[in-house]
N, CA and C atoms as a LAMMPS dump frame, in Angstrom:
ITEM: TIMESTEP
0
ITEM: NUMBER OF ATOMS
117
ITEM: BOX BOUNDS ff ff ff
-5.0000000000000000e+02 5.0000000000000000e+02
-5.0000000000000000e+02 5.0000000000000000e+02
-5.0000000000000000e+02 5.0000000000000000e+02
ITEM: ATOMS id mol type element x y z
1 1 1 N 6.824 5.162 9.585
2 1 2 C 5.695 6.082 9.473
3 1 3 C 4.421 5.291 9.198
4 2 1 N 3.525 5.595 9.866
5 2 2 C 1.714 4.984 10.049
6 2 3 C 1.512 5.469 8.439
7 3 1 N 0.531 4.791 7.693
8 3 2 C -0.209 5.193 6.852
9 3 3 C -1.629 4.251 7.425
10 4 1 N -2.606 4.955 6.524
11 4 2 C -3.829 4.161 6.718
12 4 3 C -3.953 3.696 4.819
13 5 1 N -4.647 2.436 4.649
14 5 2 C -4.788 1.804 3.876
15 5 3 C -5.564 2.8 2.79
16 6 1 N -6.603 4.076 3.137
17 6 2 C -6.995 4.498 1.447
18 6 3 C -5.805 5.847 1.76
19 7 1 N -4.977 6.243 2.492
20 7 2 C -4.1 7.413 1.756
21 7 3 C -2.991 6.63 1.008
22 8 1 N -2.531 5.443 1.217
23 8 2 C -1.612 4.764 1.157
24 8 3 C -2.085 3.838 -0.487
25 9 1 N -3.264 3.581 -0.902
26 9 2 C -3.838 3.361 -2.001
27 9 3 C -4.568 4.634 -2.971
28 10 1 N -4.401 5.4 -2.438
29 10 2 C -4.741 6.359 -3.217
30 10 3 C -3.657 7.042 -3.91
31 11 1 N -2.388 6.861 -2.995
32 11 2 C -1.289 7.667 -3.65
33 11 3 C -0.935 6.094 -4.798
34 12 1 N -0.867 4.585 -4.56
35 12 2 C -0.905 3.736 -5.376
36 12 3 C -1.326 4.273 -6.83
37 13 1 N -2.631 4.023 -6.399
38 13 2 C -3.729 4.475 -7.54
39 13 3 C -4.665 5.185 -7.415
40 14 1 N -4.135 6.939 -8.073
41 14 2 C -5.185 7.799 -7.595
42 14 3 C -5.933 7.781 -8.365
43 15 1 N -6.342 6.878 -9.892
44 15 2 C -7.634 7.042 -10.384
45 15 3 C -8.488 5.879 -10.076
46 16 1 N -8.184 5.087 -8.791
47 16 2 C -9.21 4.271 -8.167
48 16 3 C -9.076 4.691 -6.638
49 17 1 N -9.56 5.826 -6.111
50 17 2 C -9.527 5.986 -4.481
51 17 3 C -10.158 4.924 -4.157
52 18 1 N -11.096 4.147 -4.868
53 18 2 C -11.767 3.891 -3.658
54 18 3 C -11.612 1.857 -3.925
55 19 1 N -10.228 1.696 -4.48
56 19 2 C -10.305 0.034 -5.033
57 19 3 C -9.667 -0.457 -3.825
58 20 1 N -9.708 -1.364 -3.369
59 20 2 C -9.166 -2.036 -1.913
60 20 3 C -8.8 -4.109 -1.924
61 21 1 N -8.211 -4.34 -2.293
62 21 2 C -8.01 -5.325 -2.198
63 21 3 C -6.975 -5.944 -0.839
64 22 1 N -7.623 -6.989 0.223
65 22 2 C -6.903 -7.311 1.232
66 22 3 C -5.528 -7.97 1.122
67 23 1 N -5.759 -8.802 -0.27
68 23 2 C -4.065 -9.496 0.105
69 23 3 C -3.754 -8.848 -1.06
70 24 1 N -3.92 -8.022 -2.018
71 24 2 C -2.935 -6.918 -2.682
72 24 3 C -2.215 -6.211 -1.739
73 25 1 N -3.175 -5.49 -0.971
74 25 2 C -2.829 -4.537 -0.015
75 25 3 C -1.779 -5.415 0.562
76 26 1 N -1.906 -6.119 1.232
77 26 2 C -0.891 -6.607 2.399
78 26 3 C 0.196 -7.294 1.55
79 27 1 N 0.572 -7.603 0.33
80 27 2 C 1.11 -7.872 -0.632
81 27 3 C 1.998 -6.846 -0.879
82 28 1 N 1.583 -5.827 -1.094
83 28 2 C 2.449 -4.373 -1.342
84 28 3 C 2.681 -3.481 -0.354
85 29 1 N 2.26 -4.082 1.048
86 29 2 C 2.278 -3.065 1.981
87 29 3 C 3.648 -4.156 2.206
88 30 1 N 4.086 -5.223 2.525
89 30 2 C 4.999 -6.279 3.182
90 30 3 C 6.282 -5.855 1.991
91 31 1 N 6.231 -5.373 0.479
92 31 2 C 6.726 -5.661 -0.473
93 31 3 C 7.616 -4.089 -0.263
94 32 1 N 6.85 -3.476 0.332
95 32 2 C 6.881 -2.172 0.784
96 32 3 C 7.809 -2.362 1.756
97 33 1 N 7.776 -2.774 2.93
98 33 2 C 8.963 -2.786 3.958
99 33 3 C 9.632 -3.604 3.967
100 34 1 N 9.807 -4.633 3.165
101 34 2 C 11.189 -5.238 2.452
102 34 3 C 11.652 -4.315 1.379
103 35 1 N 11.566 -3.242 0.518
104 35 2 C 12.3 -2.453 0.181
105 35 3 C 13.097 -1.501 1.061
106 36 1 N 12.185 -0.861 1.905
107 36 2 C 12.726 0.012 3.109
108 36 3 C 13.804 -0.419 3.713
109 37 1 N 12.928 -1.929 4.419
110 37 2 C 14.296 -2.364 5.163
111 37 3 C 15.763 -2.398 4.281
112 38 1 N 15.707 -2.691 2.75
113 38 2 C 16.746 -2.544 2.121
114 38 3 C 17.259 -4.434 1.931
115 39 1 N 15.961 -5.268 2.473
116 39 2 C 16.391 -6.495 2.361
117 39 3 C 16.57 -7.295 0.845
Protein backbone atom coordinates (compact mmCIF):
# COMPACT_ATOMS: atom_id res chain seq x y z
CA UNK A 1 0.00 0.00 0.00
CA UNK A 2 1.26 3.76 -1.30
CA UNK A 3 1.44 6.17 1.55
CA UNK A 4 2.68 9.69 1.01
CA UNK A 5 5.33 10.92 3.46
CA UNK A 6 2.99 13.66 5.70
CA UNK A 7 -0.09 10.95 6.10
CA UNK A 8 2.46 8.42 6.88
CA UNK A 9 4.26 11.01 9.52
CA UNK A 10 1.44 12.30 10.81
CA UNK A 11 -0.01 9.05 11.90
CA UNK A 12 4.03 8.68 13.34
CA UNK A 13 3.65 11.85 15.07
CA UNK A 14 0.43 13.52 15.15
CA UNK A 15 1.56 16.32 17.44
CA UNK A 16 4.20 17.34 14.78
CA UNK A 17 2.18 17.19 11.24
CA UNK A 18 4.31 19.12 9.90
CA UNK A 19 8.19 17.63 11.18
CA UNK A 20 9.91 15.88 8.13
CA UNK A 21 13.14 14.56 8.33
CA UNK A 22 14.75 12.80 4.98
CA UNK A 23 16.87 10.03 6.37
CA UNK A 24 14.49 9.53 9.51
CA UNK A 25 11.88 9.17 7.09
CA UNK A 26 13.62 6.74 4.87
CA UNK A 27 15.04 5.16 8.07
CA UNK A 28 11.55 4.19 9.27
CA UNK A 29 9.96 3.92 6.08
CA UNK A 30 12.90 0.83 5.08
CA UNK A 31 12.52 -0.25 9.00
CA UNK A 32 8.93 -0.36 8.07
CA UNK A 33 9.14 -2.96 5.24
CA UNK A 34 11.59 -5.08 6.89
CA UNK A 35 8.97 -5.63 9.53
CA UNK A 36 6.23 -6.34 6.91
CA UNK A 37 8.32 -8.37 4.96
CA UNK A 38 8.64 -10.32 8.33
CA UNK A 39 12.57 -10.28 7.72
Amino acid sequence: MAFTSENYLTKVYPDEPTFFDTSNYIAMATNETIIKAGA
